[in-house]
Each structure stands twice: as structure tokens, then as C-alpha cells.
C-alpha positions as YAML, in Angstrom:
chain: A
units: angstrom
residues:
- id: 1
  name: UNK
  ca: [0.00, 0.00, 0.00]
- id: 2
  name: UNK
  ca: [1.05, 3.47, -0.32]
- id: 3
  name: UNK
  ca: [0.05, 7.02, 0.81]
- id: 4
  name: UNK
  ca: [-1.10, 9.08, -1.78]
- id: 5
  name: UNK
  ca: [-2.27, 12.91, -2.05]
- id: 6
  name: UNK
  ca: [-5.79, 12.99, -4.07]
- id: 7
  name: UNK
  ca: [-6.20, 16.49, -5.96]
- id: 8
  name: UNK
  ca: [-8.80, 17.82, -7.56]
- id: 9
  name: UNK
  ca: [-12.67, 17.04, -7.27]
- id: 10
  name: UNK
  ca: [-14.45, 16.25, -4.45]
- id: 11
  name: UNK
  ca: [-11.04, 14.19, -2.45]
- id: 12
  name: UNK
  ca: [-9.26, 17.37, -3.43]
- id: 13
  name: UNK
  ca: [-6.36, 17.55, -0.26]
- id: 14
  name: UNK
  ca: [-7.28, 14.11, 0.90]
- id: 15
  name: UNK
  ca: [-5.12, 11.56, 1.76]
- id: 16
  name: UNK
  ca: [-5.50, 7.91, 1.10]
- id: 17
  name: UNK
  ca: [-4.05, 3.79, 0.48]
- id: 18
  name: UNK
  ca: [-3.59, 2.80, -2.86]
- id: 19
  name: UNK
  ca: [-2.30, -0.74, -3.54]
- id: 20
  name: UNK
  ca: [0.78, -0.69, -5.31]
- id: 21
  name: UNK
  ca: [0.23, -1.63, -9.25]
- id: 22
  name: UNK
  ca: [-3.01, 0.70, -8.76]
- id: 23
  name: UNK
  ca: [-3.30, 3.67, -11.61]
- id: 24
  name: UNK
  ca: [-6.27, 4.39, -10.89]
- id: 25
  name: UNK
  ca: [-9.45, 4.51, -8.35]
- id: 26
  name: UNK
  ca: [-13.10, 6.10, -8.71]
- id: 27
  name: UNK
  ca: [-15.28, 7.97, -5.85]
- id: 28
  name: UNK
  ca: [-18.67, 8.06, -6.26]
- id: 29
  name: UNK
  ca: [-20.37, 11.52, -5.74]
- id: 30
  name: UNK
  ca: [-23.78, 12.92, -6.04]
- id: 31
  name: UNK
  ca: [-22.79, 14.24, -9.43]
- id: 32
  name: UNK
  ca: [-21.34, 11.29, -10.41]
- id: 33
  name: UNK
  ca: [-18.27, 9.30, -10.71]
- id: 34
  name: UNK
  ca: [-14.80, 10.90, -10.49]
- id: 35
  name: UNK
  ca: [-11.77, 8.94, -12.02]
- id: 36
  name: UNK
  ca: [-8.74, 9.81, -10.44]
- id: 37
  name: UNK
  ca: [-5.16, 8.37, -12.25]
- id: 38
  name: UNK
  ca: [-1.51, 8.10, -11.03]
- id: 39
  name: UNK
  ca: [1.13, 10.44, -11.70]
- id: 40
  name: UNK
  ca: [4.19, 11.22, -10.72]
- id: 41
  name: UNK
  ca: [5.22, 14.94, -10.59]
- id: 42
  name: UNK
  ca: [8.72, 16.99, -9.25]
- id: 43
  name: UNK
  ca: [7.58, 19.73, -6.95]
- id: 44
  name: UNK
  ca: [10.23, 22.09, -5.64]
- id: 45
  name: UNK
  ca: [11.32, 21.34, -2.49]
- id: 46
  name: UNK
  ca: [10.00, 17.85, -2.62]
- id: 47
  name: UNK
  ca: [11.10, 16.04, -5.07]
- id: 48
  name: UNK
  ca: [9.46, 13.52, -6.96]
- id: 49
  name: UNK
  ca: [5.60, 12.60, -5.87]
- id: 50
  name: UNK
  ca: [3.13, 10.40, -6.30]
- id: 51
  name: UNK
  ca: [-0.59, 11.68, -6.36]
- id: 52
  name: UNK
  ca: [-3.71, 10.66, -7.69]
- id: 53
  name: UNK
  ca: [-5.28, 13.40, -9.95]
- id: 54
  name: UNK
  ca: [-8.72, 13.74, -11.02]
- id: 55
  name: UNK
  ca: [-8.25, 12.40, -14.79]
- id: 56
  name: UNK
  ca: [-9.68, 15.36, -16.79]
- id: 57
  name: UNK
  ca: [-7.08, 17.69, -14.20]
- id: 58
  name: UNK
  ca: [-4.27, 18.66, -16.62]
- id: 59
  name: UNK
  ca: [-0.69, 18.44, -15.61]
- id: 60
  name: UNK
  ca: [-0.26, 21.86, -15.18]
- id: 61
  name: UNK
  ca: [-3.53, 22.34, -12.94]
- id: 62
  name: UNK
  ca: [-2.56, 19.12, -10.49]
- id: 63
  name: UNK
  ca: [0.91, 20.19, -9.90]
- id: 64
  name: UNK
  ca: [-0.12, 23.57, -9.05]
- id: 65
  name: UNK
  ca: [-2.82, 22.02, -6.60]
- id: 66
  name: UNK
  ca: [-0.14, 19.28, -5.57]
- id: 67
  name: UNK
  ca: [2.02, 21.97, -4.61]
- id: 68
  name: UNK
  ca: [-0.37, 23.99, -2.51]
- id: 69
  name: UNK
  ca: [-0.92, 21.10, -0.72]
- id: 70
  name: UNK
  ca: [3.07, 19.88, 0.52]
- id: 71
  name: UNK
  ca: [3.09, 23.42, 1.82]
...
């Protein structure tokens, strides 16, 4: 298992187990699913992270929210 920040949607800050080998998860909301995917993303400071990101989050837009959240 592994610790992973969720950003974006409605987990957005959240942290959570994934198994390893998992890419991706799904939360069920009252709007509907959310898909969140793996990536892996250098933040300053931090070096390289793992995070799940709400799949139609671009890269730009997750590591900006990634960011505010290792603050």
C-alpha cells in the first residue's frame, strides 16, 4: 500500500491507500463518478511525488494544486 495525495474534485487535499500496481481509483459523488489516475510529478522542495489526480485535471492544474498542498 502506499500514501497518496488525491487532488482535484471532491477528495481534493485528501489523503489515502492505494495498492501498489493501482493507476487508478473512482469515488462516487452525487454528481457522479470521479476517475482519479496516477502520476508522478517533481515539486520544488520535494522532489518527486506520487498523487492521484482527477483524470480530466491537466498536468499543469494538479501540480499547481499538488504543490499547494506539501506546503
Amino acid at each position: 500500500m502506499a500514501i497518496v495525495l488525491y487532488v482535484g474534485g471532491s477528495k481534493d487535499g485528501d489523503k489515502g491507500l492505494v495498492p501498489h500496481g493501482f493507476s487508478k481509483s473512482q469515488a462516487e459523488t452525487d454528481i457522479g463518478p470521479e476517475i482519479y489516475t496516477e502520476r508522478f510529478m517533481e515539486l520544488q522542495g520535494f522532489g518527486r511525488v506520487r498523487v492521484m489526480a482527477l483524470e480530466s485535471l491537466n498536468d499543469d492544474a494538479a501540480k499547481l494544486r499538488a504543490a499547494r498542498h506539501y506546503r
